[in-house]
N, C-alpha and C positions, 0 to 999 in steps of 0.2 A: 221325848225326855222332858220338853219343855213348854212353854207361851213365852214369848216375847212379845213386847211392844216398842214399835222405833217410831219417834216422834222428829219430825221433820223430813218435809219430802224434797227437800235442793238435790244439787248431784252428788252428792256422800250419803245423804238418805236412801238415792238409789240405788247406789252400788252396794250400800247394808240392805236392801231389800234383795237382790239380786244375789248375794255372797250368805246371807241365811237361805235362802231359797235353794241354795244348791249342798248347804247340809242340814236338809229336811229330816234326815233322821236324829239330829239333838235337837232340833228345834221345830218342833212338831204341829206348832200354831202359829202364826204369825199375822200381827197388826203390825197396820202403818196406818199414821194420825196426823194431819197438821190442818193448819187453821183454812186450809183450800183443799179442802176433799177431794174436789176436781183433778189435783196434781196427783194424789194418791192413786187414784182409780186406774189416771194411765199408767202409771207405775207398776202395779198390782196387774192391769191385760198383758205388762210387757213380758211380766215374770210367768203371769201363766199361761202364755205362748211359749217360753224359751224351755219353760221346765216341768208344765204342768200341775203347779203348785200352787194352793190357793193364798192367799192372802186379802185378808180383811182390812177394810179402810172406818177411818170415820174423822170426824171432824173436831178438832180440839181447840183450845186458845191456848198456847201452852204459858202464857202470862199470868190466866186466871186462876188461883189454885184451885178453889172449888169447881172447876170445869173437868179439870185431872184428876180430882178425886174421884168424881162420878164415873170419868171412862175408867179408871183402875180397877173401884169397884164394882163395874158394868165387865168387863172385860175378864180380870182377877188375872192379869200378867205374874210371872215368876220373876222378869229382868223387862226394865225397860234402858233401852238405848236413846239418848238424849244427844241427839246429830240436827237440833235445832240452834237458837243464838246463843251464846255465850250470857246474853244477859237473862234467859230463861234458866239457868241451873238451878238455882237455888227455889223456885217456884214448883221446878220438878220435884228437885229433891225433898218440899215440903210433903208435897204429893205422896211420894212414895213411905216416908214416914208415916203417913196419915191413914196409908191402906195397907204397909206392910209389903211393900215392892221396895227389890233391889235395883241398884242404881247403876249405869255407867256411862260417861261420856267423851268426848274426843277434845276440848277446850276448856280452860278455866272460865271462872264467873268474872262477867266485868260490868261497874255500872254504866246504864245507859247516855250518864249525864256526863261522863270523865272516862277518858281515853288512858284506862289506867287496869291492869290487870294484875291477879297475885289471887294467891290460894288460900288467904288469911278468911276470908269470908265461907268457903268449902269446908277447910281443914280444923273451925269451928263445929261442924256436925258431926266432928270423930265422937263424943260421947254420944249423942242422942242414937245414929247408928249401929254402936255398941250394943248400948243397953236393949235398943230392940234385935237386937240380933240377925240386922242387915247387912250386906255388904255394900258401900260404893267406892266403882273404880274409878279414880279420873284421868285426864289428858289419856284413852285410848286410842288416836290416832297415827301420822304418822311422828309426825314433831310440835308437840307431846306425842311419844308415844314409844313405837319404835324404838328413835333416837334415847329414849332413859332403859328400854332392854336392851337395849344394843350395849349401853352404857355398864347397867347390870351384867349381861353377860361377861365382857369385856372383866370385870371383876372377880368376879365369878372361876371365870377360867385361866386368866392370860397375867393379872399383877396382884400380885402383892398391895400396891398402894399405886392408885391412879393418883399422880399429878397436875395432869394438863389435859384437857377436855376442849376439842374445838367442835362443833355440832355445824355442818356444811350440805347449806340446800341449796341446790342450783334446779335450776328447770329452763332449760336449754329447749324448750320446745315453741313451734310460732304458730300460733292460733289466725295470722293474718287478720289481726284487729288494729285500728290505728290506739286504741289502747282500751284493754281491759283487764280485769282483775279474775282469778282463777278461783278466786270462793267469795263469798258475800262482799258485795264492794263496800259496804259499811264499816263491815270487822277489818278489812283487808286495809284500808286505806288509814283506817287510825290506829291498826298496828304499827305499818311501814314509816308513818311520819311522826310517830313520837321516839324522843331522845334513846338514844344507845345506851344501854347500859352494860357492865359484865361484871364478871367475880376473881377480885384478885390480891393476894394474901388477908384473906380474913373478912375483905370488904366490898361492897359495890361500887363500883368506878361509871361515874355517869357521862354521856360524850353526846356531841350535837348528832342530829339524826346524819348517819352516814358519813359520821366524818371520819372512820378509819375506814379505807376497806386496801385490798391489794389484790392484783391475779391469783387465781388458784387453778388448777386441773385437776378435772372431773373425768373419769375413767370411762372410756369410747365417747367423749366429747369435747376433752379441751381445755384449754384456759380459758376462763369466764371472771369479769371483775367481780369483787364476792366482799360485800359490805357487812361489817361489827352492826346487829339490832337488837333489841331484846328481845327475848323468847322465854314464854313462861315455865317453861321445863325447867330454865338454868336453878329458877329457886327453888325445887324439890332434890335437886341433881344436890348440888353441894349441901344442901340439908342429910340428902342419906349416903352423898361419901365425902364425909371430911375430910379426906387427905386431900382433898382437891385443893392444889394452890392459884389455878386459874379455870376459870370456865366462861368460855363466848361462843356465841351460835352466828355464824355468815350465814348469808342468803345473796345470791344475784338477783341483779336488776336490770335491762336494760338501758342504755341512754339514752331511748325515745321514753320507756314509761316512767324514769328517772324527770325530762322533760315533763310530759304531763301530768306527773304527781308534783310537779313546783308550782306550775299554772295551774294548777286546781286549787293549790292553797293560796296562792298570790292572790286570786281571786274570791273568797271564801267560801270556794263549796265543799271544803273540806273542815267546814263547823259544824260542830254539834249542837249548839244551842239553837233554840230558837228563833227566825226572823219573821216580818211583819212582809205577805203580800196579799195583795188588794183585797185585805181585811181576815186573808187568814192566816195561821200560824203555819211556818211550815219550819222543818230542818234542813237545811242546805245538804248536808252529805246523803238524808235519806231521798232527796228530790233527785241527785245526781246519782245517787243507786236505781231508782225509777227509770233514767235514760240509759245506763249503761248496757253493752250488752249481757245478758242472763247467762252466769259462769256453767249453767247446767247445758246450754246451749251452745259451749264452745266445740264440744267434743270431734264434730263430725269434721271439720278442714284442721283440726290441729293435729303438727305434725313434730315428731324429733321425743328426746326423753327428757326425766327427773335422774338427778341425781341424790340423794340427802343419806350422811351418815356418819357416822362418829370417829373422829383421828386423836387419840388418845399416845401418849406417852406416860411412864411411870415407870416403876421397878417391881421385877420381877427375879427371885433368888439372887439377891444384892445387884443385880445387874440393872441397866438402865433397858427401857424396852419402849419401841412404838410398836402401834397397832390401827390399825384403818379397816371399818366395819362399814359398809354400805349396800344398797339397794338401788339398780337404773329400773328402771320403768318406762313404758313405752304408751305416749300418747294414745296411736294406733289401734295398739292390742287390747286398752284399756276400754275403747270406744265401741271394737267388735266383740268384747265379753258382754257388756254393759250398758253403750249408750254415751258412757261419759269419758271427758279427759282425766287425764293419769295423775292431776292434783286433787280431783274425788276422790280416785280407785284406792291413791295410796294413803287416802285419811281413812275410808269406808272398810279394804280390806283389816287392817289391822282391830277397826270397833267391833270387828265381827268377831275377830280374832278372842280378843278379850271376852268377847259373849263367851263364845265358847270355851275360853278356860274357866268362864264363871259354870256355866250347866254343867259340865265333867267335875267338876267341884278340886280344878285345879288351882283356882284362883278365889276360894269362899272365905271370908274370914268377916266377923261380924268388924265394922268399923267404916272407915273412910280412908280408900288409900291408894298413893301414886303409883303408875305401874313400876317402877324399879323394885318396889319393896316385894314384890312377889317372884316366886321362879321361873328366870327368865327361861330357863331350856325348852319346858313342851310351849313355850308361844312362837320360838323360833324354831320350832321343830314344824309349827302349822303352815310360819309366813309362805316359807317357799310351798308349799303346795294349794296353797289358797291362793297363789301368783302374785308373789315380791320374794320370788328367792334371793338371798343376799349372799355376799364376798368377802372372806378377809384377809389379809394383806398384813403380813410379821415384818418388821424393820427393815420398814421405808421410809421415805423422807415425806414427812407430813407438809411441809413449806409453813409452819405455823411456829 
């Protein structure tokens, strides 16, 4: 049905090379591209040992735009998948522009120099998209991702008018590291330590990093502390459902990685800017991603699940109504499908997800647009059989 190209080979690159590969009949070509060929290759033997399926590699910069121009138009993709940095979107997205390729990715754009993220820079290319009559989808993963169809459907089916939105990820799993991070230690660590924010009547309420958080219980797992962060969904969420009078996203943390995410910054390896050693330039947080362990490499000893999913309240036929939408995930099963742990599986299966409502042309609209704005049904109708079937749960007590 189709060509794809997915740009970046980490462990969400793989598990979208592994999760196209296994619906070889819409997606009928398949590259994978990132700036180490090397990574791709084993990538590419691992899927045509498991499945028989070929997939082509090559070697991109995906910073340079003219380097992505050339494979686009070397290659002539239909959709490319963009499961590299956050700070490469918009370089893609020129890209695609420039050769007439659709867009999709799992993270907003953020600049390299400011630990600050937001869709004002993406949500800029709604006209030029238009007028060429491309589509791109953003935040296809799981949170962005999921969590705004989850949301969607939630509307969709269950209220009248959503209210209250709390967006709750836990990953109750232990990789037996004395501390590491489950996706790019760079993006991961200047998420977590910048200030909290959330939405509520009308406004953005901004709070020191972590400084609400309380117990919650995560379903076959427990109570887990589950700290107020920002997360970049919340600004397209209350954008496309205004009735929302509050919307915050929890996450757990542990109290050892809690520990050495203080001492990282006590110390400054959690700067961005630039410092001076013996005579060269380096970044402190990209040196301390150099050492850390490689998130793609955690898979094989980690053990336990994810939990992440939407506990909404509102009204439904004048009545008041909760509702709790989620997906567990399992380290394990993520590993022996894949390769990878289950905070790849559950960003990669959903990018794939989104491919595929893009090639059935359930998801095509020329423009630039968040996943809630489209129909949430047939993407929830893939999750469970691509493996994250989901639960929902009619009035219960959210604890929120």
């Amino acid at each position: 049905m189709g060509k794809v190209l997915i740009i970046g080979a980490g462990g969400v690159g793989t598990v979208v090379v592994h999760k196209v590969a296994q619906n070889h009949a819409v997606f009928t070509e398949i590259m994978l591209a990132s700036r180490t060929k090397s990574k791709c290759d084993v990538i590419a033997a691992d899927v045509k040992q498991r499945y028989g399926v070929n997939v082509t590699t090559a070697q991109v910069d995906a910073d340079n735009v003219n380097e992505l121009i050339a494979l686009f138009n070397d290659y002539k993709p239909e959709l490319v998948i963009n499961v590299a940095l956050p700070y490469q979107d918009l370089t893609i997205m020129d890209a695609c522009l420039a050769t007439g390729v659709n867009y999709l990715d799992t993270a907003n754009y953020e600049p390299k120099d400011e630990a600050h993220f937001e869709y004002s820079w993406q949500w800029a290319y709604q006209q030029r998209f238009k007028d060429a009559g491309l589509t791109a989808i953003l935040g296809c993963g799981f949170d962005p991702g999921v969590t705004s169809v989850f949301t969607a459907y939630a509307a969709k089916h269950h209220f009248d008018e959503i209210h209250y939105l709390d967006i709750v990820d836990c990953n109750a799993g232990d990789h037996g590291k004395a501390f590491a991070t489950n996706f790019n230690p760079e993006i991961n660590i200047r998420e977590v330590t910048q200030k909290g924010k959330y939405w509520e009547n009308g406004q953005w309420v901004e709070t020191e990093p972590h400084e609400i958080h309380k117990p919650l219980n995560y379903p076959e797992i427990g109570p887990k502390e589950s700290y107020v962060i920002y997360h970049e969904e919340l600004e397209s969420l209350v954008k496309n459902f205004p009735t929302l009078k509050r919307a915050r996203f929890w996450m757990t943390f542990g109290q050892e990685y809690l520990t050495h995410l203080r001492v990282i910054q006590n110390i400054g390896m959690a700067r961005i800017d630039e410092v001076e050693y013996n005579g060269v330039k380096i970044v402190p947080i990209q040196f301390l991603k150099a050492v850390l362990p490689n998130p793609g490499d955690l898979g094989e000893n980690y053990t336990g699940w994810t939990s992440i999913g939407c506990r909404i309240s509102g009204i439904k036929d004048g009545k008041p109504k909760t509702y709790y939408i989620y997906n567990n995930c399992s380290h394990e099963a993520a590993f022996t499908e894949t390769g990878t742990q289950g905070v790849s599986y559950t960003t990669g299966v959903p990018a794939t997800i989104g491919a595929l409502m893009f090639m059935t042309g359930q998801w095509r609209q020329p423009g630039v647009f968040n996943v809630e704005e489209f129909n949430p049904d047939p993407f929830l109708e893939q999750l469970g059989k691509q493996g994250l079937p989901w639960v929902e749960l009619t009035d219960v007590d959210l604890e929120l």
